[in-house]
C-alpha positions, -999 to +999 in steps of 0.1 A: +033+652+695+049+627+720+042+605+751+006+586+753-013+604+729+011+596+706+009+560+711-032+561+712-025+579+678-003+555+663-025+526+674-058+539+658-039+545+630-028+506+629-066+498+637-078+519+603-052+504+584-061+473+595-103+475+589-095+487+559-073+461+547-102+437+559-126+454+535-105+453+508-099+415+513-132+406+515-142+426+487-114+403+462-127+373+480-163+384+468-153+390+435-134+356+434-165+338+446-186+352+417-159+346+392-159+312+403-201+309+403-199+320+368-169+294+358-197+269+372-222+273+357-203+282+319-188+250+326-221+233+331-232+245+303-205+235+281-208+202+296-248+196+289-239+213+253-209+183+244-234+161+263-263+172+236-237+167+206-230+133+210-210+120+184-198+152+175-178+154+200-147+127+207-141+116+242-104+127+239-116+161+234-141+156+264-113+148+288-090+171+278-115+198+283-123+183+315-087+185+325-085+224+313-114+230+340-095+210+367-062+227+361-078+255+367-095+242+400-128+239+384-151+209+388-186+204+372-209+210+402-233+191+417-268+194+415-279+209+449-305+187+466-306+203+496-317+244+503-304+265+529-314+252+563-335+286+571-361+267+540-368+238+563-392+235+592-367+214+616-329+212+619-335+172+617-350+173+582-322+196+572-296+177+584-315+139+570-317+158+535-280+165+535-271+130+548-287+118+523-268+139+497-232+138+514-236+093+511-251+099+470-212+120+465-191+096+489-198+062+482-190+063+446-158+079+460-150+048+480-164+026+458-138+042+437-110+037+463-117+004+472-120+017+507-149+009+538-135+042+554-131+079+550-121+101+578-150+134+588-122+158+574-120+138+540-154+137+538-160+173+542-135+185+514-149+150+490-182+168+500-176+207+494-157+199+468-184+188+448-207+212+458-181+239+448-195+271+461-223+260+476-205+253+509-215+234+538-198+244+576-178+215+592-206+219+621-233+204+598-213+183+580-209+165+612-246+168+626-255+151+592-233+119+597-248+119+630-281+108+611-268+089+589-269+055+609-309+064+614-310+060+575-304+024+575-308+027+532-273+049+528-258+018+545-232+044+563-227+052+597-207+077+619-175+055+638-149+070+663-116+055+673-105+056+709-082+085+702-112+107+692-109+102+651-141+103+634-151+081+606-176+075+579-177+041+570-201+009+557-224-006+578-210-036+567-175-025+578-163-057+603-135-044+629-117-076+630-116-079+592-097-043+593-072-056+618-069-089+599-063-069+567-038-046+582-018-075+598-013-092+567-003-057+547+027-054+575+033-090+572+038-089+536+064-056+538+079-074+572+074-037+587+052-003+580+052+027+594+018+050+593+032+067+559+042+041+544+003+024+551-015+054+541+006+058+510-003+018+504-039+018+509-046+058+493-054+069+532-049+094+554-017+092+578-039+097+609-062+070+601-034+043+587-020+052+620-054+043+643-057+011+619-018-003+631-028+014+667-061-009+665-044-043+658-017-034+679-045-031+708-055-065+696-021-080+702-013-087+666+011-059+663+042-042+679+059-012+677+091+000+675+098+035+683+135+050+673+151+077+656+138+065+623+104+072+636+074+048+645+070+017+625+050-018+632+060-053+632+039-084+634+033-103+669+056-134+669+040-143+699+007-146+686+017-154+653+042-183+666+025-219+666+032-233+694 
């Protein structure tokens, strides 16, 4: 059998092949989900049961069963505060209940950190994370940080940088004091580049880079662009007394 049938032969062929593939894929990724329920919740069990011991249990052996689960990519889940969004009347209920929940699992994280921001992609993975199987799409993750500055008690709110970069951050979170901060942290090293910041302050690259970028914009920086790369120096002309 030659010529075009041959080809619309060989094609469907490829199609099957390829739908059944798919199946088979999403059948291991099925499996792999409920594996991974079950590793939650035995390892929430454990946890209440060592919990229940007390003193019978050291705090070495704690930890270093706590590491075992996180080697294995296992973290004790949440408790779920929020149900599926199908449960609740209005999409704004739904969306001020998981605002509420995404602040309770972030600002320990930054309180952690020592940090007043977290970029919408770190917050999302800090977020889902936690939750472990019980995901959350990136589309409501967003929608609920939208709300977040109507819930003045969470003392977070939703920022974006000129370049489009979203950003959960304190209330409390003063612009000027960032640029101040990240003026001195170049003056200090006489010259950082956006790795070298992120890797200083435990942040992303992208949002060390809007932070130089910022005080740059507010003439307290420049940059010098070569073949090393991009790096930022302080502004002797504002800097210099005259």
């Amino acid at each position: 059998m030659a010529g075009i049938g041959r080809i619309q032969t060989k094609l469907k062929d490829k199609h099957e092949a390829t739908d059944r593939n798919i199946s088979v894929a999403f059948q291991d990724l099925n499996q792999l989900m409920d594996m991974a329920s079950q590793m939650a919740k035995l390892s929430k069990s454990i946890a209440s049961k060592m919990q229940s011991h007390g003193s019978h249990v050291s705090n070495d052996e704690t930890t270093l069963f706590r590491s075992h689960l996180l080697e294995l990519g296992i973290e004790q889940q949440v408790d779920v505060g929020v149900s599926s969004k199908s449960s609740y009347s209005t999409t704004k209920g739904y969306y001020a209940d998981l605002a509420r929940q995404i602040a309770s699992i972030i600002k320990p994280i930054m309180a952690r950190r020592n940090q007043e921001q977290l970029t919408l992609s770190d917050v999302y993975c800090c977020f889902n994370r936690a939750r472990c199987i019980d995901l959350v799409s990136p589309d409501d993750i967003l929608q609920a940080c939208m709300q977040l500055e109507n819930l003045p008690e969470l003392e977070l709110k939703l920022a974006r940088y000129k370049s489009g970069l979203l950003v959960v951050q304190k209330q409390s979170c003063d612009n000027e004091e960032l640029v101040d901060k990240t003026l001195q942290h170049v003056a200090n090293s006489g010259c950082l580049s956006p790795l070298q910041l992120s890797a200083r302050l435990s942040i992303s690259v992208q949002l060390a880079r809007q932070r130089l970028e910022e005080a740059e914009a507010h003439g307290k920086l420049c940059r010098d662009q070569s073949l090393e790369g991009l790096k930022f120096y302080p502004n002797k002309f504002f800097t210099a007394k005259v």
